[in-house]
C-alpha positions, -999 to 999 in steps of 0.1 A, spaced: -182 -678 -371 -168 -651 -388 -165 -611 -381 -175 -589 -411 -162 -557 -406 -174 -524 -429 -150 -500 -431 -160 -463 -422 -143 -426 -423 -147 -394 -421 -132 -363 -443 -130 -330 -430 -132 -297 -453 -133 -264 -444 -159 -246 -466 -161 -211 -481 -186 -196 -454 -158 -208 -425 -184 -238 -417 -163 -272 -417 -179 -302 -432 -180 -340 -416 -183 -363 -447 -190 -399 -430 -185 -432 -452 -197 -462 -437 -223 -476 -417 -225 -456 -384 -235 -479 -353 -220 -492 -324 -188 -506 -339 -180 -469 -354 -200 -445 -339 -164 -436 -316 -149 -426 -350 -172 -399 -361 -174 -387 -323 -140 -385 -326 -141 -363 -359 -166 -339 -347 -149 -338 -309 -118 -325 -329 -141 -301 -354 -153 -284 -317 -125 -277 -303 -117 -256 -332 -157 -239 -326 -169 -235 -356 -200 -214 -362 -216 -241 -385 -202 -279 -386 -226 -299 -414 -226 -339 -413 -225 -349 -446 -243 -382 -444 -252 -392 -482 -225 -420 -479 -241 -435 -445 -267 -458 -459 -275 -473 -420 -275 -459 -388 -283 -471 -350 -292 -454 -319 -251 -452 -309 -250 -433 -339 -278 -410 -330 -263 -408 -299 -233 -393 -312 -251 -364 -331 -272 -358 -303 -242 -350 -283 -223 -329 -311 -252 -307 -316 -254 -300 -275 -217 -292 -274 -223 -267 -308 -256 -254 -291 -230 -248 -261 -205 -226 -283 -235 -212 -295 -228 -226 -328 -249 -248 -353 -248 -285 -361 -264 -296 -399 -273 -330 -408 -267 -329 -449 -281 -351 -474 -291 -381 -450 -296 -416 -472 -330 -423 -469 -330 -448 -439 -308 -423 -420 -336 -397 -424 -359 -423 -410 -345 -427 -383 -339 -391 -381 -376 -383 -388 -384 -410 -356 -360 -397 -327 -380 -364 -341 -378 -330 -318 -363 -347 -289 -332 -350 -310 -331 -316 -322 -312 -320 -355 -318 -300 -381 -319 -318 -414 -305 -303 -448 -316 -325 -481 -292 -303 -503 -254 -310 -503 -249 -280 -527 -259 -255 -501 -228 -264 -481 -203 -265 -513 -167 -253 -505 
């Protein structure tokens, strides 16, 4: 039996407005889920008004994934701050459209609204 894994990053940009941008690459579940908590942990620290989670390159997503949203738009909602879900591949925004209001995330279809 062999272990496939996908590899998966993140890239963070500071954009024009003073929002910062979470670009994820990969498939986000359980395997690397701690990665892009550990991007957006770091992006909080810093309290940014608006972080957006650029998600166009994530073409799956499970609930440890969710999870991890979940819990960066509570600690943004804490700093009174905004989290934006950006450009979500269409499975993503399934899932996304499912876990519905309890999730709370607002959805952006348009990547050029957060250009730097």
């Amino acid at each position: 039996m062999s272990l496939r894994l996908v590899p998966f990053d993140t890239e963070r940009e500071t954009l024009a407005d003073g929002s910062v941008r979470i670009s994820a690459h990969g498939e986000l579940d359980l395997a690397t889920a701690s990665a892009l908590d550990a991007a957006l942990r770091e992006c909080s620290r810093e309290a940014p008004t608006r972080l957006v989670v650029d998600l166009s390159d994530v073409p799956f997503i499970d609930a440890a994934g969710l999870r991890v949203l979940i819990a960066a738009r509570r600690r943004q909602d804490e700093a009174s701050g905004e989290l934006v879900i950006a450009s979500p591949s269409r499975q993503v925004a399934r899932l996304l459209q499912i876990a519905g209001e309890r999730a709370n995330l607002r959805v952006v279809n348009e990547k050029r609204r957060f250009a730097a």
